[in-house]
C-alpha positions as CSV (number, residue, x, y, z in Angstrom):
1,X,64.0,49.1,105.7
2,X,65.1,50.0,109.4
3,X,68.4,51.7,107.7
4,X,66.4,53.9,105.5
5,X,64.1,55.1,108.5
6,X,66.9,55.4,110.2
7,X,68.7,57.8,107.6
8,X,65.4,59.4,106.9
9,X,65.1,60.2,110.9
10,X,68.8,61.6,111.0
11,X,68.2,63.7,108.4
12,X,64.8,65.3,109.5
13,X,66.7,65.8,113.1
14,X,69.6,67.7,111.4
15,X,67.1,70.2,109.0
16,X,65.5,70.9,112.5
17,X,68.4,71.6,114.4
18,X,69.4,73.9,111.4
19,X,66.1,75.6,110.9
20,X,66.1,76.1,115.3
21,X,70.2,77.8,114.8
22,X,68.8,80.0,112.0
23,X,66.1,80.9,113.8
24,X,67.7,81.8,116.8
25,X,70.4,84.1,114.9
26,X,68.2,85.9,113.7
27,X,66.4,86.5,116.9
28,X,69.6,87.8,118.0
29,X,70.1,89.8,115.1
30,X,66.4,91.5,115.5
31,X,65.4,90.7,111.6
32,X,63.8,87.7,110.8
33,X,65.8,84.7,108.6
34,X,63.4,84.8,105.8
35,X,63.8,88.6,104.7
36,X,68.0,88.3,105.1
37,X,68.8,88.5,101.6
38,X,71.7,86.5,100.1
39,X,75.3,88.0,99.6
40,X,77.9,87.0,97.2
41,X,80.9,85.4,98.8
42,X,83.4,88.0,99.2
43,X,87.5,87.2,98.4
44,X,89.7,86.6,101.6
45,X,91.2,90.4,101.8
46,X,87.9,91.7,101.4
47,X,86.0,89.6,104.2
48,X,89.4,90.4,106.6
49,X,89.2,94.1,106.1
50,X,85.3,94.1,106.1
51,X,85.6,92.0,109.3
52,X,87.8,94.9,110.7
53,X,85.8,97.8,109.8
54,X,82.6,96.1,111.9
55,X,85.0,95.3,114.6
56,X,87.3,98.4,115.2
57,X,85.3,101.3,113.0
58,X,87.4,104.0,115.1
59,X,91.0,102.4,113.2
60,X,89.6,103.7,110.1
61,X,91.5,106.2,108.3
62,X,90.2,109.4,107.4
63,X,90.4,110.0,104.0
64,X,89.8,113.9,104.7
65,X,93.5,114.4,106.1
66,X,95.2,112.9,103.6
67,X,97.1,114.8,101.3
68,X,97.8,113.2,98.0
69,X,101.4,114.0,97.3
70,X,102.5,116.2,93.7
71,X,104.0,114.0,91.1
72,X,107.6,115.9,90.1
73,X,108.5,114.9,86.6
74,X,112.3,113.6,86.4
75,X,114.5,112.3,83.5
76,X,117.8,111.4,82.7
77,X,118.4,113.7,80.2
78,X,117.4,116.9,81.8
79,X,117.7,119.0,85.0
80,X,114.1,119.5,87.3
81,X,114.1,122.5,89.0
82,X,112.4,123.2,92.0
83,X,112.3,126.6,94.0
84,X,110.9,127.3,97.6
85,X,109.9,130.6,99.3
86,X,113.1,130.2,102.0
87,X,116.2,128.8,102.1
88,X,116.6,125.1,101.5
89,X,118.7,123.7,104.1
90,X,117.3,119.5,103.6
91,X,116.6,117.3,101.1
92,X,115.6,113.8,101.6
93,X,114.9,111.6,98.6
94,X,113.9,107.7,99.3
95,X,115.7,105.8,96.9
96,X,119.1,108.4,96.5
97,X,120.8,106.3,94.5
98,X,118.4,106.3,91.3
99,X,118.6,110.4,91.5
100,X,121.0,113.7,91.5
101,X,120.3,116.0,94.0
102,X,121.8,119.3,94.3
103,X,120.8,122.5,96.3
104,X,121.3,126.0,95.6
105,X,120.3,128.7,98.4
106,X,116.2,128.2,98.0
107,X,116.4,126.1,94.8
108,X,116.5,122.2,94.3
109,X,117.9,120.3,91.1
110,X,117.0,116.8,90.4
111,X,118.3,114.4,87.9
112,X,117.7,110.9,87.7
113,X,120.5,108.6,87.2
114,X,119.6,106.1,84.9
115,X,116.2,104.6,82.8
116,X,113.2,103.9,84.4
117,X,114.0,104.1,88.0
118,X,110.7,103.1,90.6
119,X,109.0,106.7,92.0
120,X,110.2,107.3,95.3
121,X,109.3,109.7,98.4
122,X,111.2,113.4,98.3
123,X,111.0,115.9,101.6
124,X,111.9,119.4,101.8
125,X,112.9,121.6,104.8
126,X,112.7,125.0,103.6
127,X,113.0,128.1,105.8
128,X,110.4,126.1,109.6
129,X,108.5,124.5,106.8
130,X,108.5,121.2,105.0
131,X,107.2,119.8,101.9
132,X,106.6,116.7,100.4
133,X,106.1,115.1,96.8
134,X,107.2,112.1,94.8
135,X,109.3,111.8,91.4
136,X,108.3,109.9,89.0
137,X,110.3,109.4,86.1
138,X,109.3,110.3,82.4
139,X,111.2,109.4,79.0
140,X,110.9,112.7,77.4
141,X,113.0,115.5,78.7
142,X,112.0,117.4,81.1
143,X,111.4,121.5,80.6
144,X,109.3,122.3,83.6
145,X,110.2,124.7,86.4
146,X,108.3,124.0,89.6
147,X,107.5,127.4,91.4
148,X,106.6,127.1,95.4
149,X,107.1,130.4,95.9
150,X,104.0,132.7,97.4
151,X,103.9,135.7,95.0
152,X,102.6,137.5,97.8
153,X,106.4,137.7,99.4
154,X,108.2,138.4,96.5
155,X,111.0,137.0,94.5
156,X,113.9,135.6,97.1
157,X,117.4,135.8,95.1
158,X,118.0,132.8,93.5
159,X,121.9,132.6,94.1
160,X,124.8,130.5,95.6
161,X,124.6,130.1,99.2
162,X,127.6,132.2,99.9
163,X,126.0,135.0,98.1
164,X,124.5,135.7,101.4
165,X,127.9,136.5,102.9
166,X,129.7,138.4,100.3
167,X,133.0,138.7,102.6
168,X,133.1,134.9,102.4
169,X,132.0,135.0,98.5
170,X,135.0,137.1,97.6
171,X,137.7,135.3,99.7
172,X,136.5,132.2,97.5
173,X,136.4,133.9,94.6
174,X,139.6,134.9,95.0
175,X,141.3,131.4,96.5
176,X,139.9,130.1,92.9
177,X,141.5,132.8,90.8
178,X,144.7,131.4,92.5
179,X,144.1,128.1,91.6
180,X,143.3,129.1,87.9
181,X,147.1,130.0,87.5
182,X,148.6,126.9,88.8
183,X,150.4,124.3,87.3
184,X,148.7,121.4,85.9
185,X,149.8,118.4,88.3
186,X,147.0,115.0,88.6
187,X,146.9,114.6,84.9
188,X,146.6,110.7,85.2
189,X,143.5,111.2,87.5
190,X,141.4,111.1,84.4
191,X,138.7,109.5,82.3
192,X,138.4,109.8,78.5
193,X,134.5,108.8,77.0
194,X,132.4,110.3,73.9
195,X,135.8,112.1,72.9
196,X,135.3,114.0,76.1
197,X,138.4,114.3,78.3
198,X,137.9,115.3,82.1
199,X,140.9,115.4,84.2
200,X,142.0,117.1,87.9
201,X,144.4,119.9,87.0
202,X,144.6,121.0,90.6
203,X,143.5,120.6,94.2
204,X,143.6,122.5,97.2
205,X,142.4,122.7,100.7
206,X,142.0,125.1,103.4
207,X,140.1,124.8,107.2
208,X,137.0,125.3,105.5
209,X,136.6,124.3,101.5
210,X,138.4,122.1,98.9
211,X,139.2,123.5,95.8
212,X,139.0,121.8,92.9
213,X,140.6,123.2,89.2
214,X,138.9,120.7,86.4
215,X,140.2,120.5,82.9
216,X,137.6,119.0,80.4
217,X,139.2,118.8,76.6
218,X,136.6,118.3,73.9
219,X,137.6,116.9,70.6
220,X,134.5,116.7,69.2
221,X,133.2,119.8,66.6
222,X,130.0,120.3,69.6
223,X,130.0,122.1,72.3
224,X,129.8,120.6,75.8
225,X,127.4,122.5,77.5
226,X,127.8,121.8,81.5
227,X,124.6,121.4,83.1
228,X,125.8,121.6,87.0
229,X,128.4,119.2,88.2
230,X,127.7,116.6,91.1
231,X,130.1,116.0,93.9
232,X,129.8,112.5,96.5
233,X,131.9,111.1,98.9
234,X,131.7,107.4,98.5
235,X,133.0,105.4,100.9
236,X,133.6,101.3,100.0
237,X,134.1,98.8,103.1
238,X,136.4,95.8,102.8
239,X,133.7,93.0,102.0
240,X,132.3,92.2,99.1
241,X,128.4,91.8,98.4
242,X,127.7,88.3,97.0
243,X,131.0,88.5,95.7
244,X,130.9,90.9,93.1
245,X,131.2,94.4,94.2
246,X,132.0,95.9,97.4
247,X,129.3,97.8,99.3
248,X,129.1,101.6,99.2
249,X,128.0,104.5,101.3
250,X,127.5,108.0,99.3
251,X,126.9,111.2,100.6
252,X,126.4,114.2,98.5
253,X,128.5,117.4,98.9
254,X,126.9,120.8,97.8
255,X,128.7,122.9,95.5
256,X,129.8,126.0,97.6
257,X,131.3,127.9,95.0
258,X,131.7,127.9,91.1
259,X,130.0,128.5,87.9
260,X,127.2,126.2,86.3
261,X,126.0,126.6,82.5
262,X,129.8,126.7,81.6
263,X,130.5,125.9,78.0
264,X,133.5,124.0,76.6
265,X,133.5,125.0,72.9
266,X,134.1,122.2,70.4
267,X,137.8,121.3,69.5
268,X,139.1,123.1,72.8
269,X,139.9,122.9,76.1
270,X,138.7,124.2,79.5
271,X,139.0,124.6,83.0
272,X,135.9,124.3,85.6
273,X,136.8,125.7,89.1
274,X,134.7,124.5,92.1
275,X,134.9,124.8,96.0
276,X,133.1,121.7,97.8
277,X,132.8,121.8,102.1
278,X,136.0,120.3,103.5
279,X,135.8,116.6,104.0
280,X,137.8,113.6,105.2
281,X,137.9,110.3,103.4
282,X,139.3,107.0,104.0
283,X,142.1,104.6,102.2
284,X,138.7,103.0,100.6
285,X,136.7,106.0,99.8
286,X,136.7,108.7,97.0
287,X,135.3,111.9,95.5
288,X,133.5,111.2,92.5
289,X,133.2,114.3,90.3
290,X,129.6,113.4,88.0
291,X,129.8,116.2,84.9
292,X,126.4,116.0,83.2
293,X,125.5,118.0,79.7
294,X,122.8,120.3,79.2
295,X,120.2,119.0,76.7
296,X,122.3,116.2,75.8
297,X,123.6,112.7,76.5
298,X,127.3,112.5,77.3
299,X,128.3,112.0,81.1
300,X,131.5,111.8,82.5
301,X,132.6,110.4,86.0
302,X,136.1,111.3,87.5
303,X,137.0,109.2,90.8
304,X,139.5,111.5,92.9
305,X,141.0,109.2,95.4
306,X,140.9,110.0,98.8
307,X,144.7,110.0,99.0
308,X,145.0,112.8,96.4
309,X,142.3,114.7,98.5
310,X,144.0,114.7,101.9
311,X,147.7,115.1,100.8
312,X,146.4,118.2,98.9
313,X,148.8,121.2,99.3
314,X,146.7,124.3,101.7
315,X,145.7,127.1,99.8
């Protein structure tokens, strides 16, 4: 009998203490316990970031200022242009490896390099400005033309860099005609795929450029239309990753002179004549040369090695 009054008494003390803390919150809160309506519990995240907001309501972002950024439809099997009011002079994509970039005076192209890469981050300097999107890749082919340009300014040439100095334009122009008429002499730098043949016929260098002569034989019955061609300088270190490949480093090189849209008729041979900005590789680096078709599938990849490159004859 004395435990159950006891129990009884314990248990009346604590549902007065309660009621007395409730109480008293809500004295503090200035609206009375009774009228506080009950909330439904609210996951972890949601309490945390709740809890924030009533804490710090100044660290709140402003959803005004925020800029959602344009999708830019990429593929694999097609080029995406995009062309700015001003010269583009920096492009900035955030996973480079999983797309082709190449620049042309106030024009960007943009190819992705395999399936279903992740959307990534891309920033453009043109002219003082800057712009920013995101590609995101899409299984059909892409046919879209992105225009940036203000019609209010006009039409800006859509050329070659060099076609702003046409004393420097011809003087390429003509180092390249040279090189035409040379003598075929890396034929074993070359890679054979799709019954596509691309070789290096002939290399030069100068203080400025490297000139490059490719030869592309296609013995197939269609024609190998050349959508632009890609230059990189990869560069491998000495260690392997995990053991299985070494690590690379790749930096693009823009075309400074040359022809796109070139076409290689079927059953015949060509020659593709490029001039890249003069660099220097190492014993472990290379040029890869990336030639990529024009409504179609077939790639080919030529590694120059860097030894070929810097014991090139001057031109």
């Amino acid at each position: 009998m004395k435990t159950i009054t006891s129990a009884w008494l314990a248990a009346t003390s604590l549902l007065l203490a309660l009621s007395f803390s409730t109480a008293a919150t809500a004295q503090i809160i200035g609206r009375p316990a009774a009228r506080r309506p009950l909330s439904a519990p609210l996951p972890l995240g949601t309490a945390k970031l709740a809890q924030e907001a009533v804490v710090r309501p100044e660290t709140r972002p402003s959803t005004a200022s925020t800029t959602p950024l344009q999708d830019v439809a990429v593929s694999d099997s097609s080029t995406t242009y995009l062309v700015f009011p001003a010269g583009v002079s920096l492009v900035d994509v955030g996973m480079l490896n999983n797309y082709l970039v190449k620049i042309e005076a106030n024009a960007v192209f943009v190819r992705a390099r395999r399936k279903n890469p992740p959307p990534t981050p891309i920033l453009v300097r043109h002219g003082s400005k800057y712009w920013m999107g995101r590609l995101v890749f899409v299984k059909s082919p892409v046919l879209q033309l992105y225009d940036f340009q203000n019609p209010a300014t006009g039409l800006p040439p859509n050329a070659l860099a060099l076609d702003r100095d046409p004393e420097q334009k011809a003087q390429l122009e003509d180092k390249l005609a040279l090189l035409d008429k040379a003598k075929e002499e890396h034929q074993a730098v070359a890679v054979m795929d799709n019954r596509l043949v691309l070789s290096l016929a002939n290399i030069r260098n100068d203080k400025n450029f490297t000139y490059l002569r490719l030869k592309v034989i296609n013995k197939s019955s269609i024609d190998y239309n050349v959508d632009f061609t890609d230059f990189e300088l990869v560069e491998n270190t000495d260690k392997k990753f995990l053991g299985k490949k070494k690590n690379e480093a790749r930096r693009p090189l823009a075309p400074s002179g040359g022809l796109s849209n070139q076409i290689i008729a079927g059953n015949s041979t060509g020659y593709l004549l490029y001039a890249i900005p003069l660099f220097a590789a190492t014993d472990q680096g290379f040029l890869e040369v990336t030639l990529r078709e024009l409504n179609g599938a077939r790639v080919l990849r030529l590694p120059v090695p860097s030894k070929v490159v810097n014991t090139a004859s001057t031109l």
